[in-house]
C-alpha positions in Angstrom: 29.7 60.4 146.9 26.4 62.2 147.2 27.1 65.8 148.1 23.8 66.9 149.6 21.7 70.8 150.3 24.2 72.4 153.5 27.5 70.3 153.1 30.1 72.4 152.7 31.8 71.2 149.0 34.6 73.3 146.9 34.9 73.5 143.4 37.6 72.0 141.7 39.1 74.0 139.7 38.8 77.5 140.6 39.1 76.7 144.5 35.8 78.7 145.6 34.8 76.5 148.5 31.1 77.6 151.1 28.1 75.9 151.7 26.0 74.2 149.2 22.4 76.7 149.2 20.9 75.4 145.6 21.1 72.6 143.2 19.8 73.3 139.9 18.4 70.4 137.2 17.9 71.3 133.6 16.0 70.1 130.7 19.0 68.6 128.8 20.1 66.9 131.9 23.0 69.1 133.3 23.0 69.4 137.0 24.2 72.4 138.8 25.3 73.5 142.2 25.2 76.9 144.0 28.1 77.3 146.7 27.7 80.0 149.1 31.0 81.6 150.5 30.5 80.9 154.1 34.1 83.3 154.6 34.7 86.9 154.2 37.1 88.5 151.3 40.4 90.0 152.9 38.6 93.3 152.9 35.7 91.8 155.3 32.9 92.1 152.6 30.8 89.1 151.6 31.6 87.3 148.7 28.3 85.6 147.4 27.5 82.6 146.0 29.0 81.0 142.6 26.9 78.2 140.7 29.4 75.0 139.4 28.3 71.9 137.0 28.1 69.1 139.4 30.7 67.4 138.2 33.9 69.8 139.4 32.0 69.8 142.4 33.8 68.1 145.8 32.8 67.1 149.1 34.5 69.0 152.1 32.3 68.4 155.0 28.9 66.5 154.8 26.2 68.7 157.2 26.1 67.7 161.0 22.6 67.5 160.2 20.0 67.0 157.3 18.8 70.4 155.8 14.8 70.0 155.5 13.4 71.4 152.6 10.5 74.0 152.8 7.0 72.8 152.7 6.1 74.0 149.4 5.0 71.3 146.4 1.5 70.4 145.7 -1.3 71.7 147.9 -5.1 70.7 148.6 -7.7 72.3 146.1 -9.4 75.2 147.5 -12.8 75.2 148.4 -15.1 76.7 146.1 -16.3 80.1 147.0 -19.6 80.9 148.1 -21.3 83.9 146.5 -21.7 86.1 149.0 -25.7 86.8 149.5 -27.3 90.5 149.9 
């Protein structure tokens, strides 16, 4: 099962369960996830986010819906400038 950018997932092991915010892919191949607490601690202070291999990593709830991805990546060359005349 595909656990996807703003399903909430849970890690296995240590229990620390949010929203996933990041997924990380490195050069010799490992595959991470960042989970964003999306409670409180019992004090009322944010927890943070915690970053898990993606393997311990488990589905909760898929996202109602798709989390779009900013429009960053490749953009058009720039025009060349003019130099300005006096």
């Amino acid at each position: 099962m595909t656990i996807n950018l703003g399903d909430k997932a849970k890690d296995s092991i240590s229990g620390f369960s949010g929203i996933v915010t990041g997924v990380y892919k490195y050069l010799n191949g490992c595959v991470r996830m960042q989970i964003e607490a999306d409670h409180l601690n019992k004090d009322g202070n944010v927890i943070g986010s915690q970053i898990f291999d993606v393997e311990q990593v488990v589905l909760v709830k898929a996202a109602q819906k798709k989390v779009m991805s900013p429009s960053g990546g490749p953009r058009p060359d720039p025009s060349p400038r003019t130099v300005p005349t006096r």
